[in-house]
C-alpha positions as CSV (number, residue, x, y, z in Angstrom):
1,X,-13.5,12.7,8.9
2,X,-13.0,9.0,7.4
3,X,-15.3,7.6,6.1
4,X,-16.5,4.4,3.8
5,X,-19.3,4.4,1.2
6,X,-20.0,7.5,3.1
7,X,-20.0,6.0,6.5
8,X,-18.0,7.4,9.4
9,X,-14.8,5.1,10.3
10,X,-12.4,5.4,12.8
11,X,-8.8,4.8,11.6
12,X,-6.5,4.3,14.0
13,X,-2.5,4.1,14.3
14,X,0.0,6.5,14.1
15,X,-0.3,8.4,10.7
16,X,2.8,9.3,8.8
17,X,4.3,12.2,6.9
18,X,6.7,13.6,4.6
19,X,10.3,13.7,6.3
20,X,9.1,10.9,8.5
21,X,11.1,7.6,8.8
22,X,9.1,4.6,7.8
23,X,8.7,2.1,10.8
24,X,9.5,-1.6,9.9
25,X,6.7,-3.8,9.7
26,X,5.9,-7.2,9.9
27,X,3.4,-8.8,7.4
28,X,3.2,-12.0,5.5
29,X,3.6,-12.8,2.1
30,X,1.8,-15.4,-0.4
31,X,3.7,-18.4,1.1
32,X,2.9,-17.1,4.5
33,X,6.4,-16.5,5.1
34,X,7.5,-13.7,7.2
35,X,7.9,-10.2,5.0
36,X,9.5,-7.0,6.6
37,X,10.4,-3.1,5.5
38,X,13.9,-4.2,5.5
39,X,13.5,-7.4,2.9
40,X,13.5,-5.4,0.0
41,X,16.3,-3.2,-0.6
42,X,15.0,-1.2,-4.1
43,X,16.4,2.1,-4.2
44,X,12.5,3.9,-3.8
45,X,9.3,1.8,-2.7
46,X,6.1,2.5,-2.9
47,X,3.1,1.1,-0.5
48,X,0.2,0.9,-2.3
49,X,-2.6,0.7,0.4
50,X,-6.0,-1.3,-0.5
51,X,-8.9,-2.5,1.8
52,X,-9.1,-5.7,-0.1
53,X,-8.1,-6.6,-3.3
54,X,-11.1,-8.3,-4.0
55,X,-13.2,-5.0,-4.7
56,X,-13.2,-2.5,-7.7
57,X,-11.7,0.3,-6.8
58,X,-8.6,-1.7,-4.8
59,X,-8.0,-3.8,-8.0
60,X,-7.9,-1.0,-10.1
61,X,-5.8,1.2,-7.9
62,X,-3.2,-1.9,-7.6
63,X,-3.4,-2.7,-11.5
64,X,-2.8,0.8,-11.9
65,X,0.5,1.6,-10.1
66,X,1.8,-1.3,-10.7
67,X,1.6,-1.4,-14.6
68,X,2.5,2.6,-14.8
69,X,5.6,2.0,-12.3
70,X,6.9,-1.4,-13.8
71,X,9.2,-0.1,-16.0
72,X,10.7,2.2,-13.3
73,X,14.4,1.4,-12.5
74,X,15.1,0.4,-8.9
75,X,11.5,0.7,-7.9
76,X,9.3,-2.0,-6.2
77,X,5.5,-1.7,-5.5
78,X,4.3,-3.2,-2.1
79,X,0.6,-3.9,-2.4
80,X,-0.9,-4.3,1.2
81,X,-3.9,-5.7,2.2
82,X,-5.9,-7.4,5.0
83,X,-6.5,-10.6,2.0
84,X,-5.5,-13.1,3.3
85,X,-2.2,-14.6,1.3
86,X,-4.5,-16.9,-0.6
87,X,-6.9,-14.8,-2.0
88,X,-4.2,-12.1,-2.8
89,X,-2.2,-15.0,-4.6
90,X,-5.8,-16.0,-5.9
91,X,-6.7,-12.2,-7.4
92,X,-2.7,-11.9,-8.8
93,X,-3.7,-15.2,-10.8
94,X,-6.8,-13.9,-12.2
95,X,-6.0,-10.8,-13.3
96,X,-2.9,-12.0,-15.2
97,X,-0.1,-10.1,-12.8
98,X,2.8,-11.8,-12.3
99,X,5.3,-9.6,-11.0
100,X,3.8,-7.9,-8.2
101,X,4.7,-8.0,-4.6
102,X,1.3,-8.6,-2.3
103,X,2.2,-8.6,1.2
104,X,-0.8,-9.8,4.4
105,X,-1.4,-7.5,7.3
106,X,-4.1,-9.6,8.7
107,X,-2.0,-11.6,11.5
108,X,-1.3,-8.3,14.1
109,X,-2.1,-5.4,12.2
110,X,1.4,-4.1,12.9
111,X,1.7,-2.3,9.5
112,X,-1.6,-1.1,10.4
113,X,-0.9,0.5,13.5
114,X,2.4,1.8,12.5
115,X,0.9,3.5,9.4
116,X,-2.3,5.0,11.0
117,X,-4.2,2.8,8.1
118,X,-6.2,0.8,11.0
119,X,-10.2,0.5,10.4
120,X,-11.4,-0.1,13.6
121,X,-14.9,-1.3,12.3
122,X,-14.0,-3.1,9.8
123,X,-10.2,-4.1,10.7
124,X,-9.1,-3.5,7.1
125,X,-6.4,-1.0,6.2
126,X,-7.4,2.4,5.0
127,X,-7.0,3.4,1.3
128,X,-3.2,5.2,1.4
129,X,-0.2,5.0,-1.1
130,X,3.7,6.2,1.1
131,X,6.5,6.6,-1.4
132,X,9.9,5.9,0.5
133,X,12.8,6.8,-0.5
134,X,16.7,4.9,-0.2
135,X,16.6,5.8,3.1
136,X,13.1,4.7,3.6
137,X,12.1,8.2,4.5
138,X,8.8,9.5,3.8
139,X,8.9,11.2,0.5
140,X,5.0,11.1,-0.7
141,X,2.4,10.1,1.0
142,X,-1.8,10.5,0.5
143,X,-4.4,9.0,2.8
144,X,-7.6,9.0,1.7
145,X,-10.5,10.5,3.4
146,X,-12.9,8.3,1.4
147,X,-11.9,4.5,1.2
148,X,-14.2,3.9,-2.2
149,X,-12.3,6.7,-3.7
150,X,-9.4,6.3,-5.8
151,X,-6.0,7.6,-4.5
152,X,-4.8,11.0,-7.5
153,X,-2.9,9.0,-9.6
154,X,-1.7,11.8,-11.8
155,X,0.1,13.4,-8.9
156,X,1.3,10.1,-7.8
157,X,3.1,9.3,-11.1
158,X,3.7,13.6,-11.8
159,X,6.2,13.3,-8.0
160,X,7.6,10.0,-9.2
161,X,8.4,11.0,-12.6
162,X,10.0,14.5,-11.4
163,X,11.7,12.7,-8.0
164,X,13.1,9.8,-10.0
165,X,14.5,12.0,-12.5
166,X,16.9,13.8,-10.3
């Protein structure tokens, strides 16, 4: 069961997994210019998944990833969100972060349905991190069952260090 701040959710979409092939998407990005899958060509991406930006937990989860994996060679963090562009452009100003990638689901919710990261109730996208790789196959992923929650950061970085180093 999903749930938020111990409230049952319904997440919808189709939910991914290792070995899977991750579906192009179309989002926006903080000029409101169209953003897909296939507009950034790093050798391994990683989604990181937040609810919005704008609470605790999603700002430390992004702040997180992001400064552990910027040093990583031919890697690029996605953050997601249903912010709108401003407010994501707004929360990257404040907290200092210059070189990170936001990208807007709130238009169609395609990521969201293609990802199984949908919250019905609340039509934000569920707390998940995907780790693609070249061939933007699945090669990590973790949805949460709790969207306050943090994602486990120490496996997280633990797969990357060991999959990166191969």
């Amino acid at each position: 069961m999903k749930t938020f701040k111990q409230k049952p959710i319904t997440v919808l979409g189709q939910p991914l997994k290792v070995g899977d092939i991750a579906p192009e998407f179309n989002v926006v990005d903080n000029q409101l210019e169209a953003a897909h899958l296939s507009d950034y060509k790093a050798k391994t991406l990683v989604l990181n998944v937040v609810p919005s930006l704008d609470t605790g937990v999603c700002s430390i989860q992004t702040r997180t990833i992001n400064q552990k994996l910027s040093n990583y060679p031919d890697l690029t963090v996605l953050t997601l969100s249903n912010d709108l562009p401003f407010a994501q452009r707004r929360w990257c100003g404040a907290e200092g972060l210059t070189n990170i990638v936001t990208l807007s689901d709130y238009q169609q919710l395609d990521f969201a349905w293609k990802y199984g990261v949908h919250i019905e109730e609340l039509r934000l996208l569920a707390r998940s991190v995907f780790v693609l790789n070249q061939k933007r196959e699945v090669v990590y992923v973790e949805y949460l069952d709790e969207m306050s929650s943090h994602p486990n950061y120490d496996a997280l970085f633990q797969f990357l260090d060991q999959y990166l180093s191969k």
